[in-house]
C-alpha positions in Angstrom: -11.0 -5.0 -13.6 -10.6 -6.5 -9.9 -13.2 -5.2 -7.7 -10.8 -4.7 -4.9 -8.9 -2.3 -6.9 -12.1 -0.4 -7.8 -13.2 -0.2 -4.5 -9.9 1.2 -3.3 -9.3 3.9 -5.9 -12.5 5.3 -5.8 -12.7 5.0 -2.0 -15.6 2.8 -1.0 -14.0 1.8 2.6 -17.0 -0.6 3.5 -16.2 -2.2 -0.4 -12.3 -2.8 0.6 -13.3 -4.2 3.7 -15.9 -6.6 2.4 -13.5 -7.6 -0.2 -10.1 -8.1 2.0 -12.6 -10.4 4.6 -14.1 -12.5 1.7 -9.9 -12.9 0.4 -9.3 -13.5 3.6 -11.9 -16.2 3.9 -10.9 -17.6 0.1 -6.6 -17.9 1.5 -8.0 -20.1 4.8 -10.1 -22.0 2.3 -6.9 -22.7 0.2 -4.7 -23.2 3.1 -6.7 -26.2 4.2 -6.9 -27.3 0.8 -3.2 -27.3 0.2 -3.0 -29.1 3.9 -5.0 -31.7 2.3 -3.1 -32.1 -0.6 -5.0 -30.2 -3.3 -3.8 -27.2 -5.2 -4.9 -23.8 -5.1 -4.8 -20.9 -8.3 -4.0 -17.9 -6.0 -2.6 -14.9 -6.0 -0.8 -15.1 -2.4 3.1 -14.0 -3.0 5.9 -15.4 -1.4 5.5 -13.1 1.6 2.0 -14.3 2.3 0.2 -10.6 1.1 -2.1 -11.2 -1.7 -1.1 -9.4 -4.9 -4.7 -8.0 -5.2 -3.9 -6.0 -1.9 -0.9 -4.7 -2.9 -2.0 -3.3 -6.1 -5.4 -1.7 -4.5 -2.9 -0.5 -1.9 -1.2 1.5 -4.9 -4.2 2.6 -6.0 -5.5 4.2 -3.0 -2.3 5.7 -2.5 -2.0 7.4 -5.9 -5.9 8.5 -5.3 -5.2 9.7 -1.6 -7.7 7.4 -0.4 -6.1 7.5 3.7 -9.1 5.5 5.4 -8.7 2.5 2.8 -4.8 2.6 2.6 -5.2 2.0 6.5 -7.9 -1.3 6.2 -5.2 -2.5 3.2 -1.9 -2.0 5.7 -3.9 -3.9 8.4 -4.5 -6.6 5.8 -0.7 -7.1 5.5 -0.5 -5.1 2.0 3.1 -4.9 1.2 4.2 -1.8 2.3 7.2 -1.7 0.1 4.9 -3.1 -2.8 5.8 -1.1 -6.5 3.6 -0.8 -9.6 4.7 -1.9 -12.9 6.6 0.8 -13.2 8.8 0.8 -10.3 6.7 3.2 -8.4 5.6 2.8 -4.8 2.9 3.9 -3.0 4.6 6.1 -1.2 6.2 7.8 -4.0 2.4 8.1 -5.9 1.1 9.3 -2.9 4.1 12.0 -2.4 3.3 12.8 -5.9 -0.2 14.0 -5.8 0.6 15.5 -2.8 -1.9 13.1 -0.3 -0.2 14.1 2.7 -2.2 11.8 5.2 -1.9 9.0 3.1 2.5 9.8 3.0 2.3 10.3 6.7 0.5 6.7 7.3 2.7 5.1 4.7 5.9 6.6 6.5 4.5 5.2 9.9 4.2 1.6 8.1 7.7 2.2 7.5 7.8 3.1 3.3 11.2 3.0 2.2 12.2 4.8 -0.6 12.0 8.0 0.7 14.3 10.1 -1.4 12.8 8.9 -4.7 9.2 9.8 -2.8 11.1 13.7 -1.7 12.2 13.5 -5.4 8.6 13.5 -6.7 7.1 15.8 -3.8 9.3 18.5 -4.9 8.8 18.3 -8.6 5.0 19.1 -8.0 6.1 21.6 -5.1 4.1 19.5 -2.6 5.4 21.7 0.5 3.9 20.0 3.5 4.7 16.6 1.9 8.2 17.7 1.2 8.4 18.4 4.9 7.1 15.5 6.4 9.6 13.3 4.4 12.5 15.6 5.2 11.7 15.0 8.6 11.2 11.2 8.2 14.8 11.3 6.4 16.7 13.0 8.7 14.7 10.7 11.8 16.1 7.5 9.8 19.5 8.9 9.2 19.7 9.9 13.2 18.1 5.7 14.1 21.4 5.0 11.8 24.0 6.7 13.7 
């Protein structure tokens, strides 16, 4: 298992951190080795975020895990990122009911939100259900 994914679900904030400097360190390293001409196995996608963060971002998300879903957002984790299943963080998160971790995913700007009210109110998840109602009817008024 990647350690960056343990860290995150189990919440060991100083762990994550550690881990998303030394990637960081390890993506500079292979950037000046593809600069000279030399490849790189990595696990950067095509929007620069390292697939490593975006799956501990799920994670932390599905294990309401706020203070390390905020160091992996700052490390460019795909916000929009979705398991193998389809599922986003934000629609994990809104179905275990982690309501600071929905709140800080809706501030990164999560999309998805019906699919994420969808799951809220199948585990009757009040204060989540609010806070993406609100977050719904905010987007719909920024569309008008």
């Amino acid at each position: 298992a990647d350690p960056l994914v343990f860290c995150a679900r189990r919440g060991y904030v100083r762990g994550v951190q550690a881990l998303v400097q030394s990637s960081a360190g390890t993506a500079l390293a292979g950037t000046n080795a593809a600069a000279a001409g030399t490849e790189r196995a990595g696990t950067e996608n095509a929007a620069g975020t390292d697939e490593r963060f975006n799956k501990a971002l799920l994670a932390a998300s599905e294990e309401g895990r706020d203070r390390v879903v905020s160091v992996l957002l700052g490390a460019k984790a795909n916000v929009h990122c979705e398991a193998s299943d389809g599922c986003t963080a934000l629609f994990q998160a809104s179905l275990k009911g982690h309501l600071e971790v929905v709140k800080r995913l809706l501030k990164a700007q999560a999309g998805s939100l019906n699919g994420a009210l969808t799951a809220a109110k199948s585990k009757g998840h009040e204060d989540v259900i609010k806070a993406l109602q609100t977050a719904i009817r905010e987007a719909k008024a920024s569309e008008a």
